[in-house]
KOLKOL-399138 format. One line per 10 residues: for each residue x, y, z of N, C-alpha, C. Coordinates in steps of 0.02 Angstrom, whole numbers. Layout:
<pts>
X/Y/Z/X/Y/Z/X/Y/Z  ...
</pts>
This chain:
<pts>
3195/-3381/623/3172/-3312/635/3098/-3313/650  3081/-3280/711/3021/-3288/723/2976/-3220/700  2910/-3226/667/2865/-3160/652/2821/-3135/697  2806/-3076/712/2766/-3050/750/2731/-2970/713  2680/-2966/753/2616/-2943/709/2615/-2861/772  2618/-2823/735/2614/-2754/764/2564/-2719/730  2528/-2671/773/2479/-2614/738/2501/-2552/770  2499/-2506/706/2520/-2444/709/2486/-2390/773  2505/-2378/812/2493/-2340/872/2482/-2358/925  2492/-2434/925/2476/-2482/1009/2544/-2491/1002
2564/-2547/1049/2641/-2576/1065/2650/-2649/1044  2707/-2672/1061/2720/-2711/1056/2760/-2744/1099  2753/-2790/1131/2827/-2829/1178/2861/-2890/1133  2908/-2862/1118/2960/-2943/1076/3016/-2955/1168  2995/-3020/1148/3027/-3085/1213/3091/-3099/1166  3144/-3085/1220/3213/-3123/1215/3228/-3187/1242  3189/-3241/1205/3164/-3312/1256/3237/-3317/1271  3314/-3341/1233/3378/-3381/1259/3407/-3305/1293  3380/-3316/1341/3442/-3252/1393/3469/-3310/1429  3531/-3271/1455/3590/-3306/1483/3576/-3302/1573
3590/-3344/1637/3568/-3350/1676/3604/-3287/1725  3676/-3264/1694/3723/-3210/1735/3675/-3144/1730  3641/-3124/1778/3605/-3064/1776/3660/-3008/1756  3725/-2988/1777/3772/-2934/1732/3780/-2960/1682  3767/-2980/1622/3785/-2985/1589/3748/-2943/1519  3763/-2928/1473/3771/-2871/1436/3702/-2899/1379  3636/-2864/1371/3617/-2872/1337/3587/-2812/1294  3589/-2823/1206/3590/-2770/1163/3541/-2793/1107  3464/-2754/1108/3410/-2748/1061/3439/-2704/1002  3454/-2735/956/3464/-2716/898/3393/-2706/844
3399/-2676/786/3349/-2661/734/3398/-2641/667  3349/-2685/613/3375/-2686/559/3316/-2688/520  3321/-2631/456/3273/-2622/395/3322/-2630/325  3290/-2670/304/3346/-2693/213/3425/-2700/259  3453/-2656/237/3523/-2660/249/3557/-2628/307  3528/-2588/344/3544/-2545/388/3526/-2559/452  3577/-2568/492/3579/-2561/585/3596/-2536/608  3541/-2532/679/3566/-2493/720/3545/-2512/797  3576/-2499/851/3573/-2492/915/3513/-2464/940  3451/-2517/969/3412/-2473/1017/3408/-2472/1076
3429/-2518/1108/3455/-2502/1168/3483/-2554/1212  3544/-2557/1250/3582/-2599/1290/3586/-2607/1371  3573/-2668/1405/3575/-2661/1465/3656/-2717/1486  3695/-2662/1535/3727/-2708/1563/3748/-2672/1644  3741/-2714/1676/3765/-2700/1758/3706/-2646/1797  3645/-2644/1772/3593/-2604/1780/3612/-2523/1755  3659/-2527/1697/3657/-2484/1671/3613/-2500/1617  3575/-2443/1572/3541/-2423/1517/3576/-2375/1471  3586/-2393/1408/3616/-2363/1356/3582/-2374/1287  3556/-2296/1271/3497/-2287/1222/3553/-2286/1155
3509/-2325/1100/3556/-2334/1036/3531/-2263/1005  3527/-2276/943/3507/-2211/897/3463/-2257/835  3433/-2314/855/3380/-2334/840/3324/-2294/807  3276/-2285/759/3209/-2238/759/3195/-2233/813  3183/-2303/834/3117/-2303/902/3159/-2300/953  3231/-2293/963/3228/-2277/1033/3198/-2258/1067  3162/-2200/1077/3149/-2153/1132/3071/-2169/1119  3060/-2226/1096/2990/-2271/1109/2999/-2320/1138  3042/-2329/1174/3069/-2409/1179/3086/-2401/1248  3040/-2464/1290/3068/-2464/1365/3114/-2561/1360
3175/-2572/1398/3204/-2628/1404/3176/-2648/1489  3139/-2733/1496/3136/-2755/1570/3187/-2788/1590  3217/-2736/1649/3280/-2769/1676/3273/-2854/1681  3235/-2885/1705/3234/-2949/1722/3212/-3007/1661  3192/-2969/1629/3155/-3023/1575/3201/-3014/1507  3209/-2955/1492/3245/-2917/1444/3212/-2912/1392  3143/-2920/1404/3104/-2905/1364/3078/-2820/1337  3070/-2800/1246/3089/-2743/1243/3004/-2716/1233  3003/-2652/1251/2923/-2645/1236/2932/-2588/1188  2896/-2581/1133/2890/-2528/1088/2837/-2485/1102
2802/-2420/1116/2754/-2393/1110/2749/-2359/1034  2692/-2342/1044/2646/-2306/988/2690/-2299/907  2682/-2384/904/2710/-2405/836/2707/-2366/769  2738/-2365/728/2731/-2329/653/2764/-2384/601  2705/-2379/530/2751/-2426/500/2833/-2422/498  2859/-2364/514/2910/-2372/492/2932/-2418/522  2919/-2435/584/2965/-2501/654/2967/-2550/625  2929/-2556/573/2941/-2629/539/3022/-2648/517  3040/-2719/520/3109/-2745/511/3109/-2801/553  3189/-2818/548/3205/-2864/601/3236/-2834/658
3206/-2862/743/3241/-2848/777/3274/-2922/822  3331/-2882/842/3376/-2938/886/3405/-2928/945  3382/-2993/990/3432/-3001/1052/3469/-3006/1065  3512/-2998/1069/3592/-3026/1104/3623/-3012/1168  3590/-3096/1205/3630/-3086/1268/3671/-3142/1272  3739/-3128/1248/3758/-3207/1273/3750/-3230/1213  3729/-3295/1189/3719/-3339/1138/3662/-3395/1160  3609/-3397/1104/3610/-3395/1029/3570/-3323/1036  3561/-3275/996/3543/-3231/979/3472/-3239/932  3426/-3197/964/3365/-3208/944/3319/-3158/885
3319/-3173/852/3287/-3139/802/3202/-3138/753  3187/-3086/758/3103/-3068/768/3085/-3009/703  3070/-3056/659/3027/-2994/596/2959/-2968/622  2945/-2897/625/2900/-2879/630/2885/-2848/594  2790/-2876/570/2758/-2862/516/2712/-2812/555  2706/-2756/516/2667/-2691/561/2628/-2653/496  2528/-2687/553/2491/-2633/510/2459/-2568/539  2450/-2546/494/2411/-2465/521/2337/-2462/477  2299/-2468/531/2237/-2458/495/2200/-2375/515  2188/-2356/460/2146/-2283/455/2083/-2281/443
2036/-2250/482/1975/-2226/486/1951/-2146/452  1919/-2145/402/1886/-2082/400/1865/-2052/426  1882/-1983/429/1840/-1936/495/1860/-1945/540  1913/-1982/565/1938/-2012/644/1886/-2069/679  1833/-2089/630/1800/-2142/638/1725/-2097/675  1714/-2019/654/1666/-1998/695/1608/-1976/623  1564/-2017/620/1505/-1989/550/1438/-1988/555  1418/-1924/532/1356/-1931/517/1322/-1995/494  1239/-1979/503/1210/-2048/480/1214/-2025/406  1203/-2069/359/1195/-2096/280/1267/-2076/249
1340/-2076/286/1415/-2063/278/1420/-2108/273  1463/-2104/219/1528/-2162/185/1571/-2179/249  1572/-2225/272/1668/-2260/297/1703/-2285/256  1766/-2259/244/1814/-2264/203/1868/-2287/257  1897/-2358/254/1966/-2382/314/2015/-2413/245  2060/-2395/271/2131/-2404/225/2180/-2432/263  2194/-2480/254/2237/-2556/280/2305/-2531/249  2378/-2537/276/2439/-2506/246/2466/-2578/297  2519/-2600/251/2571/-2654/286/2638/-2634/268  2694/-2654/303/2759/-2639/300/2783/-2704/321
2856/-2732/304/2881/-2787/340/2951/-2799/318  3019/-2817/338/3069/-2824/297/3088/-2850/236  3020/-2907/234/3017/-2953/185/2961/-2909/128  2960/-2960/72/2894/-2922/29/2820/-2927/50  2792/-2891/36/2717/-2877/65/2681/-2931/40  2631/-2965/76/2587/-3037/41/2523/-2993/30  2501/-3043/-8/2418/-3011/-42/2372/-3038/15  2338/-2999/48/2287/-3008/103/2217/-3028/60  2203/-3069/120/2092/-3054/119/2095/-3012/191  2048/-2973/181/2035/-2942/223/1948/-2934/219
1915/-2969/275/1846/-2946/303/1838/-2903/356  1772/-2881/350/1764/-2816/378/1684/-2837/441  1689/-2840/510/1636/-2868/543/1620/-2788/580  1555/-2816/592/1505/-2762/610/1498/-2763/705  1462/-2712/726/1467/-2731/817/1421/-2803/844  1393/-2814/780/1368/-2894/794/1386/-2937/771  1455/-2941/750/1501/-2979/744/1471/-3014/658  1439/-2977/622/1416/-3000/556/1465/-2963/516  1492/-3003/462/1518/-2991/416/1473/-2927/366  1492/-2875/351/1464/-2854/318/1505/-2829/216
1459/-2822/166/1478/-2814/123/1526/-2751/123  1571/-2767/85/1620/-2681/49/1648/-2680/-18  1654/-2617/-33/1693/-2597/-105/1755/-2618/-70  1798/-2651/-114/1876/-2632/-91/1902/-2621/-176  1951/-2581/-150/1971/-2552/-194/2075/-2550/-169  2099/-2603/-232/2143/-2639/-227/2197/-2591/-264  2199/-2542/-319/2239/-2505/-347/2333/-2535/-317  2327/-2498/-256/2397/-2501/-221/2404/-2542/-187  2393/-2608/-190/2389/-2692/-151/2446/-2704/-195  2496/-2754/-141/2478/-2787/-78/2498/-2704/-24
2527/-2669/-42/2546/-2615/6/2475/-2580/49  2430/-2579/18/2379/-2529/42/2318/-2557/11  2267/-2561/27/2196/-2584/41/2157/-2518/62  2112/-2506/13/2053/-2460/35/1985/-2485/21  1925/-2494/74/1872/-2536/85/1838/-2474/92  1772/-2471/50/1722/-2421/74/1636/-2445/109  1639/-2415/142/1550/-2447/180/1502/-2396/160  1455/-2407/140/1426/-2350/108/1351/-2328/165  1357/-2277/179/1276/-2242/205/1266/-2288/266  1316/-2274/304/1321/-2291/409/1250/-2274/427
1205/-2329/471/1168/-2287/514/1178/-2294/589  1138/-2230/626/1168/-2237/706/1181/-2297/741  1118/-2340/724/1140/-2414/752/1192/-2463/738  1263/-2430/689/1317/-2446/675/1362/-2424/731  1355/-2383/781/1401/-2365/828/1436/-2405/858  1493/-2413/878/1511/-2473/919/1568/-2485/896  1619/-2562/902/1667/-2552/913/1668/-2617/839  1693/-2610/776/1709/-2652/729/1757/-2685/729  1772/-2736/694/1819/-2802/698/1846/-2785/619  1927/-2793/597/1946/-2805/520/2001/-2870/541
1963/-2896/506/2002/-2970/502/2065/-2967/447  2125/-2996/480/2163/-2995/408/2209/-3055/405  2184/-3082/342/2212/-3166/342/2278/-3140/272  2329/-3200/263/2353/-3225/237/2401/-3299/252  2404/-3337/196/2424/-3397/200/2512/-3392/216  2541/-3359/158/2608/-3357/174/2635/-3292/151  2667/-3261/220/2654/-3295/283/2616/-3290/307  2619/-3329/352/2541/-3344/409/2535/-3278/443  2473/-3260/417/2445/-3195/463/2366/-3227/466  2351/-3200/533/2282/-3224/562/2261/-3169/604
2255/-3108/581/2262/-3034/635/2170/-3003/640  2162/-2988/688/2095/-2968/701/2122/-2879/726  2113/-2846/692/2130/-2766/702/2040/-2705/734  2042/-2698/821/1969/-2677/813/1977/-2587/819  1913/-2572/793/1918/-2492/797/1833/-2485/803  1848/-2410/828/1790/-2385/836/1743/-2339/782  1675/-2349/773/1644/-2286/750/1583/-2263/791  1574/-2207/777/1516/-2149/806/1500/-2142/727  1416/-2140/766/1382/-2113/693/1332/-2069/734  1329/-2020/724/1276/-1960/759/1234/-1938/704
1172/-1968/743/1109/-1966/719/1051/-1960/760  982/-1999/727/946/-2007/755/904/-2061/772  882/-2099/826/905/-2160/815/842/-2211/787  759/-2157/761/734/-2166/718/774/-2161/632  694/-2162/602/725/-2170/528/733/-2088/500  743/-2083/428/749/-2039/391/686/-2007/387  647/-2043/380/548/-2005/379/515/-2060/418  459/-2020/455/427/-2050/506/374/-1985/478  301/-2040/465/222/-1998/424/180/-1997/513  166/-1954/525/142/-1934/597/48/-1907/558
10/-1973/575/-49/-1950/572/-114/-1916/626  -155/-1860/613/-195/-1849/666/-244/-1796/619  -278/-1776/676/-362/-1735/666/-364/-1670/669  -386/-1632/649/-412/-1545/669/-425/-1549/751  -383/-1494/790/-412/-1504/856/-364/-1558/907  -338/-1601/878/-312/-1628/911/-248/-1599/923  -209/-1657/1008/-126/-1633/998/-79/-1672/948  -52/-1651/939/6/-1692/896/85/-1643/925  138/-1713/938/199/-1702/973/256/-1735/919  280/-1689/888/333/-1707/851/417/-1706/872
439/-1789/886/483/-1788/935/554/-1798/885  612/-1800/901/666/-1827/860/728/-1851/935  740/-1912/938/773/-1947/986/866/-1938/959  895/-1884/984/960/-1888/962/1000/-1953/996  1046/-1967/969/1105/-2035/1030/1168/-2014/1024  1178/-1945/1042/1252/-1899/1043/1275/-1933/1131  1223/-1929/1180/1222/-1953/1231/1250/-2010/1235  1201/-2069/1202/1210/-2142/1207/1285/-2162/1176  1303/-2104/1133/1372/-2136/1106/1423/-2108/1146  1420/-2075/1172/1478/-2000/1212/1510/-1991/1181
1444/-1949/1123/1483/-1897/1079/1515/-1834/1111  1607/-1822/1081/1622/-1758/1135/1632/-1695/1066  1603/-1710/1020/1619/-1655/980/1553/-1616/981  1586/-1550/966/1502/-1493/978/1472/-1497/918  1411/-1491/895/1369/-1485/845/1322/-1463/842  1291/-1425/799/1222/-1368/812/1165/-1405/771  1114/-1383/782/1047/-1410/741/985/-1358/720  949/-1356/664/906/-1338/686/810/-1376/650  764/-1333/671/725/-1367/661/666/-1299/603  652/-1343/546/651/-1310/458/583/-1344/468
508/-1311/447/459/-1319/435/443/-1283/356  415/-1347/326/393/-1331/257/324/-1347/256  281/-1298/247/212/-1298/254/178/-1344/177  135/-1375/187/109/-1427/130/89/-1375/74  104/-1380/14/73/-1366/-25/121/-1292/-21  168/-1277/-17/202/-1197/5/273/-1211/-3  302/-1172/-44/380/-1171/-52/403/-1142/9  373/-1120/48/443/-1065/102/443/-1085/150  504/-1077/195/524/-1125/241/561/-1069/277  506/-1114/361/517/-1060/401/549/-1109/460
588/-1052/505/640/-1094/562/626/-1090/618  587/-1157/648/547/-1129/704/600/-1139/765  666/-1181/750/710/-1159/826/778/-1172/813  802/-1174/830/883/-1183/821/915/-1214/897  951/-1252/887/991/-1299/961/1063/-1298/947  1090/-1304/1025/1165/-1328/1011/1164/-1376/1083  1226/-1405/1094/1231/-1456/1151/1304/-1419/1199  1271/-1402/1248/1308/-1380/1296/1376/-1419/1336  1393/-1399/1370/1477/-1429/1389/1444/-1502/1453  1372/-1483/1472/1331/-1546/1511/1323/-1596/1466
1320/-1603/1389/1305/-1631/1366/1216/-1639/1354  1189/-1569/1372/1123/-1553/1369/1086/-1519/1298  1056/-1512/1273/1015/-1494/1210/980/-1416/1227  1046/-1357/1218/998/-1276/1227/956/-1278/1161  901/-1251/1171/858/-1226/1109/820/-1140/1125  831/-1136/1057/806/-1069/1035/762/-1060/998  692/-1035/1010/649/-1020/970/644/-974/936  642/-979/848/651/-916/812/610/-899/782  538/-919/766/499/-918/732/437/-884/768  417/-829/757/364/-802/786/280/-839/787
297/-896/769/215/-931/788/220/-966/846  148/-938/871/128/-965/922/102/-1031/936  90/-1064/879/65/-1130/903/77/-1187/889  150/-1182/893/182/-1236/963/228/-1227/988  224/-1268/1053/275/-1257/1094/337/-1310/1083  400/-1309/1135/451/-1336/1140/456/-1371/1206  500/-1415/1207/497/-1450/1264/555/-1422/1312  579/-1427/1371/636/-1401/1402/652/-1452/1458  716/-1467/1476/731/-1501/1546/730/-1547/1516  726/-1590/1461/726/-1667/1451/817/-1683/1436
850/-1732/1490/930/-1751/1483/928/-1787/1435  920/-1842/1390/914/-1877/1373/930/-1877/1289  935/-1825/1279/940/-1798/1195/879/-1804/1157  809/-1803/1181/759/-1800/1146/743/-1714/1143  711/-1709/1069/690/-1656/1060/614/-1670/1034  563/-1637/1087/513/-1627/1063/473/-1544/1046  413/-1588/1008/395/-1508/977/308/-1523/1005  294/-1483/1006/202/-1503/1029/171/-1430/999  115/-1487/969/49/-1430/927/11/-1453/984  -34/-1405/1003/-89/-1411/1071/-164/-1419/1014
-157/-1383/964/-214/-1398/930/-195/-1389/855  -195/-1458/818/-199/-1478/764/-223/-1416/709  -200/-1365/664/-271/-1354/618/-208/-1381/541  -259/-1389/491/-256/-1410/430/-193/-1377/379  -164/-1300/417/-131/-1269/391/-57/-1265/426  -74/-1334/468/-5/-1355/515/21/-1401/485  -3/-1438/438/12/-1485/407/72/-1467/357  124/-1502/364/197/-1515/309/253/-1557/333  287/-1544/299/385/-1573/335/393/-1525/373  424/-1546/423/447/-1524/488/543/-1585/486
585/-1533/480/640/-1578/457/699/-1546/543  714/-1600/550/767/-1577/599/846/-1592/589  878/-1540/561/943/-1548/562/1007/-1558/578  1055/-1599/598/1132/-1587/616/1198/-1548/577  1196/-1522/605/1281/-1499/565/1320/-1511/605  1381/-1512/569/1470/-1513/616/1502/-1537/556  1549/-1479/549/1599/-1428/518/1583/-1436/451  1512/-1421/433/1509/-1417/344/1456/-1491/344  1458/-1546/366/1436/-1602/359/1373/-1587/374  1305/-1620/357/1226/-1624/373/1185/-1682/376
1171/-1693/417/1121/-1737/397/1035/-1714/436  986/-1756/417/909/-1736/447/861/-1776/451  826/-1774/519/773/-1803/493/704/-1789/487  648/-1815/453/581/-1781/439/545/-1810/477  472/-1774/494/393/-1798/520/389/-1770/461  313/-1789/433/280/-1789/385/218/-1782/431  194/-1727/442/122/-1716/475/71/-1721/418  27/-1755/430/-20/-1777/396/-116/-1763/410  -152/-1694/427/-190/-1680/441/-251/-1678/379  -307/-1747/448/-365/-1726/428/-421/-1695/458
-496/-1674/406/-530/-1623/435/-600/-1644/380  -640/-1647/433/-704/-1674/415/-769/-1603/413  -790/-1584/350/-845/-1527/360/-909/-1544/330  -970/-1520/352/-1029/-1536/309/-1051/-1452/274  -1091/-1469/227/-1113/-1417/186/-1200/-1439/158  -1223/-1395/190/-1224/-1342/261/-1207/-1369/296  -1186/-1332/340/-1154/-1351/422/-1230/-1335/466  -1269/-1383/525/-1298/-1379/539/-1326/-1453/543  -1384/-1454/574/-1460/-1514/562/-1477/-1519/486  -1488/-1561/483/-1536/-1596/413/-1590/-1581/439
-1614/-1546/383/-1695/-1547/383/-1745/-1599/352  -1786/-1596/368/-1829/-1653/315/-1823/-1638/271  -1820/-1689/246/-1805/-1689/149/-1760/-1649/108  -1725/-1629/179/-1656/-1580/145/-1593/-1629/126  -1532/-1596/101/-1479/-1621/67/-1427/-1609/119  -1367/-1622/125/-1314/-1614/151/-1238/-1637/107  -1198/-1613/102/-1149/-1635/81/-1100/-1652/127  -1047/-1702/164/-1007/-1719/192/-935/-1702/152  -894/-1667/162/-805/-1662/149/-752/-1709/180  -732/-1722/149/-648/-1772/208/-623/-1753/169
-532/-1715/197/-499/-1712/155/-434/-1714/209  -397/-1723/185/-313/-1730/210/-269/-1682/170  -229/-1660/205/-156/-1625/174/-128/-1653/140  -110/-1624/88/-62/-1669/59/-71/-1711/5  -54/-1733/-58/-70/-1768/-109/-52/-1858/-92  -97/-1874/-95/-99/-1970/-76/-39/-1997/-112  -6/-2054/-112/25/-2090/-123/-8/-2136/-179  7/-2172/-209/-33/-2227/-275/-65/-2270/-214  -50/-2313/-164/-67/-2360/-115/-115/-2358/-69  -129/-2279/-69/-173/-2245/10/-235/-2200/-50
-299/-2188/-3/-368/-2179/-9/-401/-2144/30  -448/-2111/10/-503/-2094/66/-570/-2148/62  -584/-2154/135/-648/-2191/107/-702/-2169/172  -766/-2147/129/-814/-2133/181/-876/-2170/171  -888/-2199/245/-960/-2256/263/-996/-2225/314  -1049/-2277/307/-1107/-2241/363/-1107/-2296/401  -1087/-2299/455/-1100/-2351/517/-1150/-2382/508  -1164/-2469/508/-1216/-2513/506/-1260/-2479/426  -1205/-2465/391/-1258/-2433/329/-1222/-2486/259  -1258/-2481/220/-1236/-2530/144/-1177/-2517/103
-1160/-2561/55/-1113/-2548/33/-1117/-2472/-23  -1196/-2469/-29/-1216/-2407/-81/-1176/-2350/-58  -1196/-2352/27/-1186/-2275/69/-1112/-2274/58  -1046/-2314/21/-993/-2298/59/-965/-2263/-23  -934/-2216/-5/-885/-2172/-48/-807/-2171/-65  -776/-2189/-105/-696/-2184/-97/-660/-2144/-158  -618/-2123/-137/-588/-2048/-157/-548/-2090/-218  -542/-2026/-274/-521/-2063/-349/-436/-2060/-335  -403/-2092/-384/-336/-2120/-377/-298/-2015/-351  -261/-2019/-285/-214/-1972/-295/-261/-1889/-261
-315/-1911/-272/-357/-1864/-235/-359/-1870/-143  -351/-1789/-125/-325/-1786/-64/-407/-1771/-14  -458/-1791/-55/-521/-1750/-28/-567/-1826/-70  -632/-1831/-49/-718/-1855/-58/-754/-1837/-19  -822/-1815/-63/-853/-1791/-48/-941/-1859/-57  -981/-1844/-10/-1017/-1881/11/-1097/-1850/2  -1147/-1864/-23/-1205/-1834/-9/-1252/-1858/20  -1281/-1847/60/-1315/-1878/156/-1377/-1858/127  -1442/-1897/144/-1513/-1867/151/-1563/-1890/190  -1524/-1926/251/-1541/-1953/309/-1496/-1944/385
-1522/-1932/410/-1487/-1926/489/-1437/-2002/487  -1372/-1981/534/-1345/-2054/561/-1270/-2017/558  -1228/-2097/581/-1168/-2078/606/-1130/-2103/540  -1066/-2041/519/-1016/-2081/445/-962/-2072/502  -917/-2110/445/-841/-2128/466/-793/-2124/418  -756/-2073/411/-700/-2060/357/-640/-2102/394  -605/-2140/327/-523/-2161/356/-484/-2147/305  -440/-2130/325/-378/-2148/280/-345/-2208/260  -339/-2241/216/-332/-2307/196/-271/-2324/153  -209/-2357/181/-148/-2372/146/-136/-2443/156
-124/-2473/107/-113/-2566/90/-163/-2607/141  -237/-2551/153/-285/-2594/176/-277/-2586/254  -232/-2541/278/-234/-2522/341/-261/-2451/363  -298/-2460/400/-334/-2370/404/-264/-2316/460  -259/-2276/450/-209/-2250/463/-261/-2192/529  -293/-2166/495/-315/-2115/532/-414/-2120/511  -454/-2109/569/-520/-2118/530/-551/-2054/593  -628/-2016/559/-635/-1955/586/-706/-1961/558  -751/-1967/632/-816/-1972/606/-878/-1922/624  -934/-1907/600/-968/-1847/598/-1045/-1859/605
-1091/-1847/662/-1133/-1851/663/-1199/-1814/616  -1230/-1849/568/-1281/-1810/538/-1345/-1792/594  -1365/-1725/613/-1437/-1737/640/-1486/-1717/617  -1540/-1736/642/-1600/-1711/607/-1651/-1643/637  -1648/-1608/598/-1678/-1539/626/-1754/-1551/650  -1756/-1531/704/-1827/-1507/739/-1875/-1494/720  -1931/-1536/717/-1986/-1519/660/-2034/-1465/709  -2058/-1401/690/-2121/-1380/733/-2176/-1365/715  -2211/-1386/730/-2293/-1389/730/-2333/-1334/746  -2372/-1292/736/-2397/-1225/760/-2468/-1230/733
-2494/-1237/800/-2587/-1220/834/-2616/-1166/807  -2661/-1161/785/-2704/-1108/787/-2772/-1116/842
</pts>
């Protein structure tokens, strides 16, 4: 008896290798589960005669080969099936799996995949290994969760990101009997194809363009899904909605602006699934999370900029006078991290002149009593992130004649 390996919703062709050489002659695909047979279908004299088989009316017979083809398998097809044309009569166990995808294999980014392996066969079910490969053909780790083994296998992947899209491999071995089955399926993960937070640093005055790169496109995503885009101002509980999107039947990104501020704009006409946002001029009270959202049907996911604004003032504002004082300000939005600093120096000046801000403090302050150029940075694991520098001058001395 020969075995053959079926998956639930593709086909299958079982070969009647000993056919007899009399083309009239009468041949009949039988099927049998435990104890029970039945007729699926008979060819003789180029007649066709459908049994009452399950799968009949899945089942095409090739006049010439007599080979039988099954479509869009279900465990139930599992059993033995048989040829008979003539003598010896050929007989074929087929072992049939069905593998299931969560969601239909379509998820948000940081979603569970949950795939559930089910086997059927006339004989008793063998205990599988089953690995699970990634679109780069790497093995990756899973929960499995064995409860209802050898019948059923459930493997969980935990927190998909977009760059999981693509087409996965489940390997499924056993020794006896010999199974050596590679089963592939697809997932979509719709996201974004940056990270979860991305810290966007800049100056008072300046532009700053806060972008988010969707890959609904890159995957041909065909399901609809809306978005929108949630600004939480630093230092401020309330959260305001500066637009709202959906993706049109082009597969294009409409947006709606809902938020009555004027300063910033939106981008328009870009195919590509990027969404940008543009501040034309930076001020200090622009500074927060800026979060951009997905939904589809109840599900969410988002991702953040973290605008990060600094702003350099002197006190007095003006020239230094002789022998006058000045105070210098740097301060940034936002409460520092344990790792990151302010630090303010005076160009070609000593280590006396330089100032750095105490643990967690979002501001230092500096006191000047000479003309020259300083330089504020922002400073995280020794990398300056953002630096903003301020000319001291010296006021006009005048002299008056008598």
């Amino acid at each position: 008896q020969e075995q053959q390996i079926g998956i639930a919703g593709k086909e299958v062709i079982l070969s009647c290798k000993a056919i007899n050489n009399q083309k009239d002659g009468t041949c009949t695909w039988k099927y049998k589960y435990k104890e029970v047979s039945s007729t699926i279908i008979s060819f003789s004299k180029a007649q066709v005669f459908k049994g009452k088989a399950p799968m009949t009316h899945r089942s095409e017979l090739n006049s010439n080969s007599k080979k039988l083809k099954v479509s869009d398998l279900s465990l139930d097809d599992a059993g033995i099936y048989t040829c008979a044309c003539y003598s010896p009569v050929v007989s074929i166990s087929l072992h049939v799996f069905k593998l299931t995808i969560s969601s239909n294999g379509h998820f948000l980014t940081n979603e569970d995949l949950e795939l559930t392996l089910m086997q059927n066969s006339s004989h008793s079910q063998p205990h599988l290994s089953i690995k699970l490969f990634n679109i780069n053909n790497n093995i990756v780790t899973t929960e499995i969760l064995q409860e209802e083994a050898p019948q059923k296998y459930i493997l969980k992947l935990k927190q998909l990101k977009a760059i999981d899209s693509g087409t996965w491999m489940c390997h499924v071995y056993s020794n006896s009997p010999s199974i050596n089955q590679n089963i592939s399926f697809d997932v979509k993960v719709l996201g974004f194809e940056k990270g979860r937070l991305e810290i966007i640093y800049t100056t008072v005055g300046n532009t700053a363009i806060l972008s988010w790169r969707l890959n609904f496109r890159k995957i041909k995503w065909k399901e609809g899904f809306t978005g929108k885009l949630n600004w939480e101002p630093q230092g401020n509980t309330a959260i305001h909605e500066l637009l709202n999107f959906s993706v049109t039947t082009h597969q294009e990104l409409h947006k709606t602006k809902k938020s009555n501020h004027i300063w910033f704009e939106i981008s328009e006409g870009k195919t590509d699934g990027t969404m940008d946002v543009k501040i034309p001029k930076v001020q200090l009270n622009h500074s927060g999370q800026y979060k951009c959202q997905l939904e589809i049907n109840g599900r969410r996911t988002e991702s953040v900029r973290a605008l990060v604004v600094m702003q350099v003032t002197a006190i007095p504002a003006g020239p230094l006078s002789r022998g006058g004082k000045m105070t210098l300000l740097c301060q940034v939005s936002g409460p520092l991290p344990s790792n990151a600093h302010l630090l303010w120096e005076r160009v070609n000046g000593t280590q006396m002149e330089m100032k750095k801000s105490k643990q967690h403090e979002a501001k230092v302050e500096v006191n000047v009593s000479a003309p020259g150029l300083w330089n504020c940075h922002l400073v995280e694991d020794n990398n300056k992130k953002i630096s903003l520098n301020y000319t001291v001058e010296e006021a006009h001395v005048w002299n008056s004649y008598a």
